[in-house]
C-alpha positions, -999 to 999 in steps of 0.1 A, spaced: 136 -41 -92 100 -44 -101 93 -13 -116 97 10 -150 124 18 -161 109 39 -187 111 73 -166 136 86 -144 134 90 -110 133 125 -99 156 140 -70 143 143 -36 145 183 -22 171 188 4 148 212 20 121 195 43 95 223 31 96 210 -1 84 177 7 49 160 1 40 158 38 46 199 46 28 212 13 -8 205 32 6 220 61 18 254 43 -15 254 27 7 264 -9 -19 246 -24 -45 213 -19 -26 177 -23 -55 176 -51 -44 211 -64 -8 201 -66 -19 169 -86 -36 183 -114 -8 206 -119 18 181 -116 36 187 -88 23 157 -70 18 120 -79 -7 96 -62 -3 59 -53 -22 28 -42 5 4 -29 -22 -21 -16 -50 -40 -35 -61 -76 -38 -73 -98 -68 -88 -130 -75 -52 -143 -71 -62 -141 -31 -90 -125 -19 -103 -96 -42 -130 -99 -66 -116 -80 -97 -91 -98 -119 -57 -87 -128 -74 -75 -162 -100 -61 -145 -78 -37 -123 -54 -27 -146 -84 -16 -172 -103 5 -142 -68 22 -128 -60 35 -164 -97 42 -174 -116 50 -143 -87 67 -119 -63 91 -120 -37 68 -101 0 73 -114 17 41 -94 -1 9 -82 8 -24 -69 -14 -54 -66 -4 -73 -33 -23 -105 -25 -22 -122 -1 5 -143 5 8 -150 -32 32 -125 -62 19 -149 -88 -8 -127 -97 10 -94 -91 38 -108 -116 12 -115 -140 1 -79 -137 36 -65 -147 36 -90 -177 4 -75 -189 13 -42 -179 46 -46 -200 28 -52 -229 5 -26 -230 0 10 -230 -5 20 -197 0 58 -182 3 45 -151 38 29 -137 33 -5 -120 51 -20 -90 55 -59 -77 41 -73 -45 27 -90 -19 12 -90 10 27 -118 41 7 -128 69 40 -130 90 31 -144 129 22 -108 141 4 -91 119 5 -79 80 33 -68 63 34 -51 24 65 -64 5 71 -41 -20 95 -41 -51 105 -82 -45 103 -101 -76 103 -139 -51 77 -149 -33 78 -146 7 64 -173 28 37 -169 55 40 -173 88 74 -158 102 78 -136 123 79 -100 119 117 -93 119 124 -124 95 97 -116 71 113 -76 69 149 -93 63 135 -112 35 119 -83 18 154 -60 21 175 -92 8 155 -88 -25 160 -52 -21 130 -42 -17 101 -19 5 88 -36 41 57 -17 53 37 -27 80 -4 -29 71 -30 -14 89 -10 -16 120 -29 -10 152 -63 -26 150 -70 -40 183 -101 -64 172 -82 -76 135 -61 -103 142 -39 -97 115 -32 -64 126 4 -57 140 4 -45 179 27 -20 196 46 -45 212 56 -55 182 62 -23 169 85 -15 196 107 -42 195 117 -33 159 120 3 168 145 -7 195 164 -32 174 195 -20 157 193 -49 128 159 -46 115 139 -15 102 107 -7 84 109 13 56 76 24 63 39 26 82 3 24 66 -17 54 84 -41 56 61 -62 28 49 -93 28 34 -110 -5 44 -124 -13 80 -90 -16 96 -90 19 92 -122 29 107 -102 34 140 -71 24 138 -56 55 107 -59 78 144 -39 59 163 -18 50 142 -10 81 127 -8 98 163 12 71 173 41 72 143 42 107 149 50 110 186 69 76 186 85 60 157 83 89 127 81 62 99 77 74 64 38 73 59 18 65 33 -15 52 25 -37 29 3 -70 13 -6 -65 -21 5 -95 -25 -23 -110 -60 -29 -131 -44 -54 -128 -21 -81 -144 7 -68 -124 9 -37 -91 11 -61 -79 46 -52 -98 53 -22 -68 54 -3 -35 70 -18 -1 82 -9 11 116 -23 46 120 -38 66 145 -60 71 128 -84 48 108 -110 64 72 -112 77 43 -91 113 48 -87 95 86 -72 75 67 -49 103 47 -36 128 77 -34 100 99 -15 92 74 11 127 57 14 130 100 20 101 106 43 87 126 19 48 113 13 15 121 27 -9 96 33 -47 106 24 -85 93 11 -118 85 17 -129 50 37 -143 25 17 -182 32 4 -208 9 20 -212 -6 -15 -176 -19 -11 -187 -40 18 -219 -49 2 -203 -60 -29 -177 -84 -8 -202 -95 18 -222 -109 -13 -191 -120 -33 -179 -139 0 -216 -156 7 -217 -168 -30 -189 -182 -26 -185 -203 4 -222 -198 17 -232 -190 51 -206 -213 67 -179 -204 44 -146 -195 55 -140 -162 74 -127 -136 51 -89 -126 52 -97 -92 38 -70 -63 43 
């Protein structure tokens, strides 16, 4: 499993009221409240590098989530690619880090996006939705769909897609993204979110989806807990709670210039999110 081992997970309350995703709702205290006195932990699960389409390096984004964040679990998940998100555990191994670290990737399967989470072997593009989540669970780890429900982003999965897998006895998502930062989630975090909730009640979370550094955090999922093994018990649990701010302008600035610098005015179309 790609994660530490260096702190325990903690148990997950058998009372629903204690989980993540009620403490907003009984206003005990603020999500940030329950942070800073460490009831809660926060996660990004989705960020890019230069290993796809991001512009910080692996370097880069470990230095700015233990400096310039107060992230406690991250994963980088590029695009197609675990190279560089291996890479990032190796370094993250060797240093000091406060933070816990978690491998991934992030598959263009044939209908949309899909966050592999805890794999430690890469997953090919282009399968469908169904095969790509059996490949994620047979290296035991997390399958969460991406900014789901975008109806102009191409890579964003549909409903129909959705309900296939929700009527399907041998195949599950472990989880939905209701909450992401970037474009995609301009829109599409309402319906999403409205959706999961009167339809398929996935565990929620939410992330970044940064391509730059200062988008790394903009998007979170709150757990109880403080490492990975918490994050992965809370939402295997359905005990998270997706939250943040959209990207800034300067985010879009930043990889609108990056992008043009790159591959000039008839460069590729970005893949971002």
């Amino acid at each position: 499993m790609a994660t530490s081992i260096r702190t325990s997970a903690s148990s997950i309350p058998e009372s629903p009221r204690m989980g993540t995703a009620i403490l907003k709702k009984n206003q005990q205290m603020t999500q940030i409240e329950a942070h800073h006195a460490g009831k809660l932990g926060r996660a990004d699960l989705h960020m890019h590098s230069t290993y796809s389409d991001g512009i910080p390096t692996i370097e880069q984004i470990l230095h700015t989530v233990q400096h310039e964040t107060n992230l406690d679990v991250i994963a980088i998940t590029d695009h197609d690619t675990i190279d560089g998100s291996l890479r990032a555990r190796d370094l993250w191994e060797q240093g000091s880090y406060r933070f816990d670290y978690v491998v991934g990737e992030e598959v263009s399967t044939s209908e949309g996006h899909l966050l592999a989470l805890f794999i430690e072997k890469h997953i090919r593009p282009g399968l469908s939705m169904e095969r790509t989540i059996d490949l994620v669970h047979e290296q035991g780890g997390l399958a969460i769909v991406a900014h789901p429900l975008h109806r102009l982003f191409r890579y964003s999965c549909q409903r129909e897609v959705l309900d296939r897998i929700y009527g399907a006895s041998d195949v599950w998502l472990d989880g939905i993204e209701t909450w992401n930062a970037s474009f995609c989630g301009i829109y599409a975090n309402r319906v999403a979110m409205r959706v999961n909730r009167a339809v398929y009640h996935l565990p929620e979370v939410g992330n970044s989806d940064a391509h730059t550094l200062n988008a790394i955090g903009r998007g979170c999922t709150w757990f109880e807990g403080k490492n990975a093994l918490d994050v992965r018990a809370c939402i295997e649990a359905g005990l998270t709670a997706p939250g943040g701010k959209l990207w800034h302008v300067h985010d879009y600035l930043h990889l609108a210039r990056h992008h043009f610098s790159k591959h000039g005015p008839r460069g590729r179309r970005m893949r971002a999110a």
